[in-house]
N, C-alpha and C positions, 0 to 999 in steps of 0.2 A: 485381670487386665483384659481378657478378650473379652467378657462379657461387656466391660464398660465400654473399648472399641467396637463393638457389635453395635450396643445401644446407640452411640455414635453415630454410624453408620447408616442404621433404618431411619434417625431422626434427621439427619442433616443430609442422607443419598449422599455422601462424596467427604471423605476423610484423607489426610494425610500424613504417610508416617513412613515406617521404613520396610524394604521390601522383603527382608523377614518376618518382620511380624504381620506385614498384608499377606503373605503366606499363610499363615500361619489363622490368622481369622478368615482366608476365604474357606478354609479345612474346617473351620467353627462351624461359621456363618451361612453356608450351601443350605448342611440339614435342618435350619432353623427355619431360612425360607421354603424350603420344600412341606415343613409340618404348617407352616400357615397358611397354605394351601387348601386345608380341610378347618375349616371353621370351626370348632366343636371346642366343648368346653375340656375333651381330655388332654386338645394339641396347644391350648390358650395356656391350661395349667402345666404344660411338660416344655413349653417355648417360655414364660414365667421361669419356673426353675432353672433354666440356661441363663436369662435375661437382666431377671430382679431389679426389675423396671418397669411401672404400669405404664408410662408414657410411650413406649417405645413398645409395648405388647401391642397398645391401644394403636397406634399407628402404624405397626406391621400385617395386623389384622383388617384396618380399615382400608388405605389404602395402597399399602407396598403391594400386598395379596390378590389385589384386585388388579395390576398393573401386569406379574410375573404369572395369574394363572392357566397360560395358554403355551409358555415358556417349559419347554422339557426339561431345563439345569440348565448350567453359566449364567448365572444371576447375579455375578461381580466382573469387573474389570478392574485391569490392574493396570496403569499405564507408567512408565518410568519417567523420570523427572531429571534424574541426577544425582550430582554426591551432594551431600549437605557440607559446608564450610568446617564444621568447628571437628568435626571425624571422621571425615568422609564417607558417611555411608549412605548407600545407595537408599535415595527417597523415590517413593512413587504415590502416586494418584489413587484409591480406591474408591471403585463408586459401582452403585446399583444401575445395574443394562440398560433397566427400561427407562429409566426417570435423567436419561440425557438426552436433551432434545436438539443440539447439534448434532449429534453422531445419527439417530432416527432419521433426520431429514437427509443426510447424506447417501447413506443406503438405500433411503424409500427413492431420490431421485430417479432413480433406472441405472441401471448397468448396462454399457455402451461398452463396447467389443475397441481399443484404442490402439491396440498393436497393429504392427505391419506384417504383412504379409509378404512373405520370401516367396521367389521364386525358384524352384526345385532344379540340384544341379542338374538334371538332365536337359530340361531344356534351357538352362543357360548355354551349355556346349551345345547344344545343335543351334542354339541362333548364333554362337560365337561359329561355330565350324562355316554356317552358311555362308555368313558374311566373308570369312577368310576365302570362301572358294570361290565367292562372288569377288572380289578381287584379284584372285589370281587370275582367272577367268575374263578379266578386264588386262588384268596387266600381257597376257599371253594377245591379248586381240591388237593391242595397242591404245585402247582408251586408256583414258586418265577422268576421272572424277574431277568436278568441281566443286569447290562447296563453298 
């Protein structure tokens, strides 16, 4: 079963199923794409052996390899979907990193700092104190603010 979910996977980049068993193949499916890595006919014949699929060797070689060889590992995502109707079980998304091209352009846009900035309690109480003293200071003279 993982081997045909694997084949899956490299053919199509993006399978879904449930999220033990995408567990369960990304444990597969890491050291297969890490031996495709090295081109050679012993990692062709030892990823074969895993696969038992020339269509899917032939495309993990030509271009999955070419897409993850600059990628240290995490060569899957797993994203959650929900329960399925008929038994509920938890379905998700699995797909290869590089070969989504929404999520590429989101990250390459730039990373823009969007949080606020708090001001530190010390100088909130020294401006709160000022002002308190700056009224008292008014109210002792006999002014009165207007505003």
């Amino acid at each position: 079963m993982l081997s045909n979910m694997a084949s899956s996977l490299i053919l199509h980049k993006r399978i879904t199923t449930t999220l033990a068993k995408a567990k369960a193949l990304r444990k597969y499916v890491e050291p297969i794409l890490t031996r495709s890595k090295d081109n050679t006919t012993h990692s062709r014949r030892t990823v074969f052996s895993y696969l038992q699929n020339k269509e899917s060797v032939k495309e993990l070689f030509d271009t999955v390899a070419d897409k993850i060889a600059t990628r240290p590992g995490g060569y899957t995502r797993i994203i959650r979907l929900g329960n399925r109707l008929g038994d509920n079980a938890e379905t998700c998304m699995m797909e290869l990193v590089d070969f989504n091209d929404t999520m590429q352009k989101d990250s390459s846009a730039g990373k823009t700092r969007r949080g606020r900035r708090r001001r530190s309690k010390s100088s909130d109480s020294n401006a709160n104190t000022e002002t308190t003293n700056a009224e008292n200071n008014n109210e002792a003279s006999g002014e009165k603010d207007v505003i």
